[in-house]
FIMAR-253495 format. One line per 2 residues: their letters; for each residue x, y, z of N, C-alpha, C. Coordinates in steps of 0.05 Angstrom, whole numbers. Example, Ala and Ser with C-alpha at 12.3 -4.5 7.8 and 13.67 -1.06 7.14 Angstrom:
as) 264 -114 156 246 -90 156 264 -66 156; 257 -45 142 273 -21 143 258 1 157
This chain:
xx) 4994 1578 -182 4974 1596 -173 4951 1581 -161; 4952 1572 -141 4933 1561 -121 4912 1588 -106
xx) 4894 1573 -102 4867 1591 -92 4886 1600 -65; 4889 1624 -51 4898 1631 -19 4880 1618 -7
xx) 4888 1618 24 4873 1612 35 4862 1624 53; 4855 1651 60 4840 1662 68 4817 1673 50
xx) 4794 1690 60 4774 1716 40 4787 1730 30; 4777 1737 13 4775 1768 5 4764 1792 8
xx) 4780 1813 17 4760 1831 30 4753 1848 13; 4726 1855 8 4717 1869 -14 4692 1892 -4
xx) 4705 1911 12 4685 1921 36 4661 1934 21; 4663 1938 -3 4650 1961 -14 4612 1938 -31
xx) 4617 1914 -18 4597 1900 -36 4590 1882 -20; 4557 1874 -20 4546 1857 -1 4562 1839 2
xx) 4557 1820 31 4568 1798 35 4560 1782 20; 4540 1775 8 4527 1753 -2 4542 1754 -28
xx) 4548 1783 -40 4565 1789 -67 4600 1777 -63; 4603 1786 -41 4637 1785 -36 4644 1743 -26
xx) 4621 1730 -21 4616 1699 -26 4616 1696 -53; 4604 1704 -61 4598 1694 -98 4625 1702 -103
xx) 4643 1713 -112 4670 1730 -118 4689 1708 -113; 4689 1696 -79 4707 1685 -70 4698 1657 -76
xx) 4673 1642 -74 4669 1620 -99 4677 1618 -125; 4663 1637 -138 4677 1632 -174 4710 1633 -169
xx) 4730 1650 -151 4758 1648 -149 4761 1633 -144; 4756 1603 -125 4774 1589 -122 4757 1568 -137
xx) 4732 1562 -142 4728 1545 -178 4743 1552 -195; 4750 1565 -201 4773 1583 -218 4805 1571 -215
xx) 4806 1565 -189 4836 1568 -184 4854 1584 -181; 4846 1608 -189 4859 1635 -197 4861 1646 -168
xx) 4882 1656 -149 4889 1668 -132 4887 1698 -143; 4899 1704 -163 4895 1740 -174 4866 1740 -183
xx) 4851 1724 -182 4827 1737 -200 4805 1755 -180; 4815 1760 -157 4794 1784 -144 4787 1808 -161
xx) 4766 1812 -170 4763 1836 -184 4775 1864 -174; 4782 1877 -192 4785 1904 -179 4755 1923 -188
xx) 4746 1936 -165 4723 1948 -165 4723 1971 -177; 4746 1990 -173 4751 2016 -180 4761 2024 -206
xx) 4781 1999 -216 4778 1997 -255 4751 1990 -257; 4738 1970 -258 4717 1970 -277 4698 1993 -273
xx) 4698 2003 -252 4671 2028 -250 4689 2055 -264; 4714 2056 -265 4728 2073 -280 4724 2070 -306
xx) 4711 2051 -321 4711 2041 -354 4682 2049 -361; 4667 2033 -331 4640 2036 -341 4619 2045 -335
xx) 4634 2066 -315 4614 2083 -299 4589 2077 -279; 4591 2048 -275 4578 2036 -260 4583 2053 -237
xx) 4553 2046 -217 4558 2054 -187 4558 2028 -167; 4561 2030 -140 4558 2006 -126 4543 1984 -135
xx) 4516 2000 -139 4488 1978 -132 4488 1961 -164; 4498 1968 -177 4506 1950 -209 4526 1935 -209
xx) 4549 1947 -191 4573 1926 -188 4561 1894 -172; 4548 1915 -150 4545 1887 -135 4526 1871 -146
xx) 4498 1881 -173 4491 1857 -183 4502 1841 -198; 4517 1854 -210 4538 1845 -233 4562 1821 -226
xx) 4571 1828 -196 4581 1808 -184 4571 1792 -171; 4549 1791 -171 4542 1776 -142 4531 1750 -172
xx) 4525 1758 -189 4522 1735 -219 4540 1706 -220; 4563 1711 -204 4589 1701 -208 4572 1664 -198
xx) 4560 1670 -171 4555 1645 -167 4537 1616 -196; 4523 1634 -214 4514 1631 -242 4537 1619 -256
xx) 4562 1622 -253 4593 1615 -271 4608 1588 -251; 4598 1586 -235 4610 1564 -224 4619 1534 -240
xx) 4595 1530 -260 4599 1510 -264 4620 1510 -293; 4625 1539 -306 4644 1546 -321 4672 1548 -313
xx) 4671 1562 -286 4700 1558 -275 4707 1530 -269; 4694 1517 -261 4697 1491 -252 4705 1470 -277
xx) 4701 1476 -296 4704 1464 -326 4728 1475 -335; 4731 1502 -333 4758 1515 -343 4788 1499 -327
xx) 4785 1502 -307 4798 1491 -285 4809 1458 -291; 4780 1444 -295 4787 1409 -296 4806 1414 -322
xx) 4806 1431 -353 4805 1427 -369 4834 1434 -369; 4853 1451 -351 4872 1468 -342 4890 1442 -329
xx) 4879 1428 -318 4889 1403 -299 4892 1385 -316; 4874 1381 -337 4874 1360 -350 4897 1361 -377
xx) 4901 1386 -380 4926 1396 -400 4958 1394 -385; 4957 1384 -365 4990 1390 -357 4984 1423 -342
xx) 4968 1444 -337 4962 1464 -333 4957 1475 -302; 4964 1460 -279 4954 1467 -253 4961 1492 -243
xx) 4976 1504 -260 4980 1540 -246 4977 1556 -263; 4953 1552 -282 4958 1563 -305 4918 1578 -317
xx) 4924 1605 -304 4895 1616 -318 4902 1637 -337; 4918 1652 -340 4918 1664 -367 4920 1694 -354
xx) 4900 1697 -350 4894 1727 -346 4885 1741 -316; 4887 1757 -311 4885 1764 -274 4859 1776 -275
xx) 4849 1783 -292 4815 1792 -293 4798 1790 -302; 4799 1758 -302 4766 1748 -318 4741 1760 -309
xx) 4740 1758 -284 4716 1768 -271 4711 1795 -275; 4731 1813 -280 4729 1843 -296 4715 1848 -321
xx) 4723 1831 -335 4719 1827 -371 4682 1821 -361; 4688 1798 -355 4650 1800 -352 4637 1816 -339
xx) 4646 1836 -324 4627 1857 -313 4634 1871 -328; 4652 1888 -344 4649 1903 -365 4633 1897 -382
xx) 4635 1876 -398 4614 1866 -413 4583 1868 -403; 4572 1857 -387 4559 1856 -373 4540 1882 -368
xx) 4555 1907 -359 4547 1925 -357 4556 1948 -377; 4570 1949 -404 4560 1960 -419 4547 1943 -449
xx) 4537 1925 -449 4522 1902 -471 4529 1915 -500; 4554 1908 -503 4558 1912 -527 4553 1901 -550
xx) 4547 1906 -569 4547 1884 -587 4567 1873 -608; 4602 1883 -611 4612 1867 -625 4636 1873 -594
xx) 4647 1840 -587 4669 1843 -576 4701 1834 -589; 4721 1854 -595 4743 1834 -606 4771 1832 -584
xx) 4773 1816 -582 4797 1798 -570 4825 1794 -589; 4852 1804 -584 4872 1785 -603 4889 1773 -582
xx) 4883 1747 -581 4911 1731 -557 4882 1716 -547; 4882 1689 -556 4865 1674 -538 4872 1649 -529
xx) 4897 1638 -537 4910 1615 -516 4895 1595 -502; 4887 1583 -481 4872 1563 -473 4840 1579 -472
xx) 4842 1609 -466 4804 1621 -467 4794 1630 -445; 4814 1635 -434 4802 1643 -398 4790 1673 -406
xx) 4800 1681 -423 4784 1717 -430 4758 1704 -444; 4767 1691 -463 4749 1675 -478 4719 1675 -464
xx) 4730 1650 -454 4701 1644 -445 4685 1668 -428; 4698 1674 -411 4687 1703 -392 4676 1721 -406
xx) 4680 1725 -433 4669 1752 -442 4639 1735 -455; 4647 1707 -462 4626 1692 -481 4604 1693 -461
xx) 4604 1684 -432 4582 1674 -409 4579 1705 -406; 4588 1729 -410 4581 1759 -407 4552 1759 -428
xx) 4557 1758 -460 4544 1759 -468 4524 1744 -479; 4521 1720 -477 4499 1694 -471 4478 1710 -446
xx) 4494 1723 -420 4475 1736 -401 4457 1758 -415; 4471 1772 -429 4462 1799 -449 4439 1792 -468
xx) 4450 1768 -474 4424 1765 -500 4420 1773 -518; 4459 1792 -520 4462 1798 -546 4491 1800 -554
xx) 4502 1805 -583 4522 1810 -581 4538 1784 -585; 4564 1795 -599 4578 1771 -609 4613 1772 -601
xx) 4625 1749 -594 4648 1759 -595 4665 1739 -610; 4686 1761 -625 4711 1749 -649 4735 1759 -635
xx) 4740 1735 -635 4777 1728 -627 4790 1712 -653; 4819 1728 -649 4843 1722 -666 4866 1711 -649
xx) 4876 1692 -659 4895 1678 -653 4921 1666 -655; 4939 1663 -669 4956 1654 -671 4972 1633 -655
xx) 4960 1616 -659 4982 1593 -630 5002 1584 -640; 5014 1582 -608 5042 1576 -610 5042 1554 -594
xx) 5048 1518 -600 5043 1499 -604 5069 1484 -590; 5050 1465 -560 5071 1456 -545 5080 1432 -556
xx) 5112 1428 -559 5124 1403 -576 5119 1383 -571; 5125 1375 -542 5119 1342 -528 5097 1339 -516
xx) 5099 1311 -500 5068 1313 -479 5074 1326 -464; 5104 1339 -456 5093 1356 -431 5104 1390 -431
xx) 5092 1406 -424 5105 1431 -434 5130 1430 -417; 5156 1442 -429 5174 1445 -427 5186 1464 -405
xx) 5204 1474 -392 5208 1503 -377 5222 1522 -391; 5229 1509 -417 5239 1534 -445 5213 1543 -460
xx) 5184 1526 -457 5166 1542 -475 5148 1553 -458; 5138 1565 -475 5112 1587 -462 5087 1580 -448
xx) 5081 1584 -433 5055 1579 -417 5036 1580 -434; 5033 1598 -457 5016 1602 -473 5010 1578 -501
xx) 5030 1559 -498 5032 1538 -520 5007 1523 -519; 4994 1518 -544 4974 1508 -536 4976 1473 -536
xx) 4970 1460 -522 4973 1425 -515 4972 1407 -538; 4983 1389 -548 4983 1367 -566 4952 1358 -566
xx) 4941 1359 -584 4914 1344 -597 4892 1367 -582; 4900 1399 -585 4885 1415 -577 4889 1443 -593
xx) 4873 1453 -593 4869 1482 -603 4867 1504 -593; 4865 1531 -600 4868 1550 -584 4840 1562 -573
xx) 4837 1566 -548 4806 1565 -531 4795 1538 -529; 4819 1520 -525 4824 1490 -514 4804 1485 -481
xx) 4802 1516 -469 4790 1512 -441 4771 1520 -442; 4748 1530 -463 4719 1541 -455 4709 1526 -460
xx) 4687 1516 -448 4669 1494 -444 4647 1503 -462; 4642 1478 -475 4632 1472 -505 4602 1492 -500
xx) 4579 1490 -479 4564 1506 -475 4570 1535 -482; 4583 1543 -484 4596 1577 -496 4610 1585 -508
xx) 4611 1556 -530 4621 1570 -564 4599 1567 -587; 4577 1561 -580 4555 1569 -606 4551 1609 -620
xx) 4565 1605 -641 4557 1637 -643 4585 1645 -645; 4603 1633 -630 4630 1654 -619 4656 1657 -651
xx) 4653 1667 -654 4676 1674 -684 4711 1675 -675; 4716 1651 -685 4743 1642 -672 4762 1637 -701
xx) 4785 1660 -706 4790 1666 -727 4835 1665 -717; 4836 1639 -736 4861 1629 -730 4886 1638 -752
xx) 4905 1662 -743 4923 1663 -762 4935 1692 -756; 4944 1699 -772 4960 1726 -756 4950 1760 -754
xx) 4948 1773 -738 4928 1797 -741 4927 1814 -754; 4961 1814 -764 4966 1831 -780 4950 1831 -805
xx) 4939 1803 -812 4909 1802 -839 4892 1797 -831; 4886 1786 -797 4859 1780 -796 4844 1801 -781
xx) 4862 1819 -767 4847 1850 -755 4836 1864 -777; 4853 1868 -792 4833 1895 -811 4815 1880 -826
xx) 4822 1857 -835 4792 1844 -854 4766 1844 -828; 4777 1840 -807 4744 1841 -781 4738 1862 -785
xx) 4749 1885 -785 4734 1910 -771 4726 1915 -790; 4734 1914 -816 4723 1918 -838 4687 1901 -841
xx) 4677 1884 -828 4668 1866 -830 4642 1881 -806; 4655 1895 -779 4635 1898 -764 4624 1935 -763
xx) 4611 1946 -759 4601 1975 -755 4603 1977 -726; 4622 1967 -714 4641 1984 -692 4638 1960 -679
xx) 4656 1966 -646 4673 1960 -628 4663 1967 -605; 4651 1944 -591 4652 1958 -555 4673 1956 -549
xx) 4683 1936 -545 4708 1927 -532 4723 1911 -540; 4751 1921 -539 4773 1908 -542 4794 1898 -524
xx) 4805 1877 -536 4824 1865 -515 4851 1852 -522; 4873 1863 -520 4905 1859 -542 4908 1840 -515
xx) 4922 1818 -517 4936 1806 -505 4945 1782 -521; 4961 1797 -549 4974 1767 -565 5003 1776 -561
xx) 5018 1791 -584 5044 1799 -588 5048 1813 -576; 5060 1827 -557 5062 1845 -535 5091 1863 -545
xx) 5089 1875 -559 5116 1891 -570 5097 1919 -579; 5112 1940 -574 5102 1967 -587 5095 1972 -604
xx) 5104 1955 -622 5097 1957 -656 5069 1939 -662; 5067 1916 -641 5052 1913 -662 5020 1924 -639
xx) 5026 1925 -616 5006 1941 -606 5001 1973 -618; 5012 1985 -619 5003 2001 -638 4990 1999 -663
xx) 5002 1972 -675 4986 1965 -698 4957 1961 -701; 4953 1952 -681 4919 1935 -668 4909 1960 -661
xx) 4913 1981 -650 4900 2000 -644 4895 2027 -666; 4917 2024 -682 4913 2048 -706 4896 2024 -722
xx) 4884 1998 -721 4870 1992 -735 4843 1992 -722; 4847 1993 -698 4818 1991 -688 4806 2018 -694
xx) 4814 2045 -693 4821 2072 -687 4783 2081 -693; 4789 2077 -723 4763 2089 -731 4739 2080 -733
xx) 4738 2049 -718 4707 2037 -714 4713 2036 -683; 4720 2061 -669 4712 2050 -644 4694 2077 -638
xx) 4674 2078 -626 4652 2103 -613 4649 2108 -591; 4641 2124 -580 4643 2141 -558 4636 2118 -535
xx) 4647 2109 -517 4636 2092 -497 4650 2066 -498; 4671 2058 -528 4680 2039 -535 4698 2042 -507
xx) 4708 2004 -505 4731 2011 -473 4752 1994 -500; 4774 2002 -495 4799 1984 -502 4823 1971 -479
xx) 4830 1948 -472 4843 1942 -452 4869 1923 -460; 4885 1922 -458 4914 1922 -467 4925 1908 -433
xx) 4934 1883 -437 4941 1861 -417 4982 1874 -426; 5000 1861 -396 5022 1859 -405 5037 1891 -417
xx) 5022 1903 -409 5044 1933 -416 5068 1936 -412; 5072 1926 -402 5105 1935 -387 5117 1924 -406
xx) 5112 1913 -425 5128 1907 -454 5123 1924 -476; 5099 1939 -473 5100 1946 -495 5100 1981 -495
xx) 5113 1991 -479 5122 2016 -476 5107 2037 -468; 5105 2062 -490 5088 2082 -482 5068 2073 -508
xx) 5060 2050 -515 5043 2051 -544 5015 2060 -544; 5010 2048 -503 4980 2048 -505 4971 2079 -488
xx) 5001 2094 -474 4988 2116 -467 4993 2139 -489; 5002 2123 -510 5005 2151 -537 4979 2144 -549
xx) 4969 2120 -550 4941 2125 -564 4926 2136 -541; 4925 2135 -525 4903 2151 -508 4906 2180 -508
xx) 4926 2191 -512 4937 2207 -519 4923 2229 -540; 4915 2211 -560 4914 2215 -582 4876 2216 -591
xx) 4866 2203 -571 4839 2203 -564 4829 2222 -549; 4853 2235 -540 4832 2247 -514 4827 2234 -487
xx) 4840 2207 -480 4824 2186 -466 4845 2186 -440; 4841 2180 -411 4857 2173 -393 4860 2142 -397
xx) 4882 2130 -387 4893 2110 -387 4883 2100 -355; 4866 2077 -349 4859 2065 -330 4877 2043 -319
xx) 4888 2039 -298 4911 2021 -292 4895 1996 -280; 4893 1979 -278 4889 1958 -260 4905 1958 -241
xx) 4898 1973 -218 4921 1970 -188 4941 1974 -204; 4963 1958 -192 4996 1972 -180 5001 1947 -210
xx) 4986 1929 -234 4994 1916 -250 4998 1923 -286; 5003 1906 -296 5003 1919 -325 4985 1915 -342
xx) 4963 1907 -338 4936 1910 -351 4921 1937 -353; 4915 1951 -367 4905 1968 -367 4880 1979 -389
xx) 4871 2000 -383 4843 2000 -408 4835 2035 -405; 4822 2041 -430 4813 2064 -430 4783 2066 -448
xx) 4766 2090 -439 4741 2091 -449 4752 2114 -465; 4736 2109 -492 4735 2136 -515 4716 2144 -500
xx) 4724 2179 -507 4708 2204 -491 4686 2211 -519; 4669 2213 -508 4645 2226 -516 4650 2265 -528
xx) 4655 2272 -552 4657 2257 -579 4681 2253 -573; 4689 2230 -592 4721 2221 -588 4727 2237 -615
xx) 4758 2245 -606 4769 2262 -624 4780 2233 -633; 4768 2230 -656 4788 2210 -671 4792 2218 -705
């Protein structure tokens, strides 16, 4: 995944905004990381003139993408960012300032860090990720293991740059005991983000645990669907909530409705 080489056309946001966008992308490296405009104002009700401050911030992350990246290169990692909408996660964040964020699937930290430089901007707010890694054998990753393995003499959020883990609650072991002891732990949920085990069961699991500390306005976003069935449009289902697609991909997210039937 190399940067393209043309712009991005992003008609709906200043030029000076749709430069910042196409900077942090290719500091990034990330060819998919163009935001989509129309999910995140679907989550967060934002209008133009907030998107485009919210994006036009991006030039502020440069020197984080640029770190994520060396740190990606420096792992055996040159095609390798994780996730297709970092720059989403921090304008969600961003523009609804939540104060507890939880994450399960954090692998080298490309969500990671994005949601952490979200809320360092906020000035408030904390975010806890769970992890489980799955641990590359030799020096070099293999083409039988997972992209997601994390590197010899490294750990999991191996790529966020040391400036944006003071504060950050990084909780290593399986979710199935370390989700409900969190939530137990926090008085709700802005946002959530599944992208560890990707099977129906256990996505469903993460979400009938999130269920009853999440409040009206909470977003939940669920990476990788197309594995995991109808789990995340039966909980929306079950909320009251529409299911938000990211474009034509399998990332997707939904806001609890105001009151949430939960």
């Amino acid at each position: 995944m190399s940067p393209s080489s043309g712009p991005v056309r992003l008609p709906s946001l200043s030029l000076e905004t749709r430069r910042s966008i196409e900077r942090a992308r290719r500091a990034l490296g990330d060819r998919r990381a163009t935001p989509n405009l129309a999910w995140v104002a679907s989550l967060t009700g934002a209008r133009r003139r907030e998107l485009d401050a919210v994006f036009g911030e991006l030039d502020e992350l440069l020197p984080i993408e640029e770190e994520i990246r060396h740190r990606h290169l420096g792992a055996g990692r040159p095609n390798y960012a994780q996730i297709r909408a970092p720059f989403d996660l921090y304008a969600i964040v961003r523009l609804l300032r939540p104060r507890e964020v939880v994450e399960a699937g954090v692998s080298s930290g490309v969500s990671s860090a994005h949601f952490l430089a979200a809320l360092r901007r906020n000035r408030r707010g904390r975010l806890h990720s769970i992890d489980l890694p799955t641990r590359q054998r030799g020096a070099v990753l293999s083409a039988r293991e997972s992209a997601v393995a994390v590197p010899p003499g490294k750990e999991s959020g191996w790529a966020v740059p040391e400036t944006l883990r003071p504060g950050w609650d990084l909780r290593l072991g399986p979710s199935e005991s370390l989700l409900p002891r969190l939530v137990r732990e926090l008085d709700g949920i802005g946002v959530f983000l599944h992208d560890d085990l990707h099977t129906p069961e256990h996505l469903t699991f993460e979400l009938d645990t999130l269920r009853t500390h999440l409040g009206a306005g909470s977003v939940v976003l669920a990476d990788n669907t197309v594995w995991t069935g109808e789990a995340f449009p039966a909980f929306a289902r079950t909320i009251g909530a529409r299911v938000a697609r990211r474009g034509r991909g399998d990332l997707v997210g939904l806001r609890v409705p105001s009151p949430p039937e939960l």
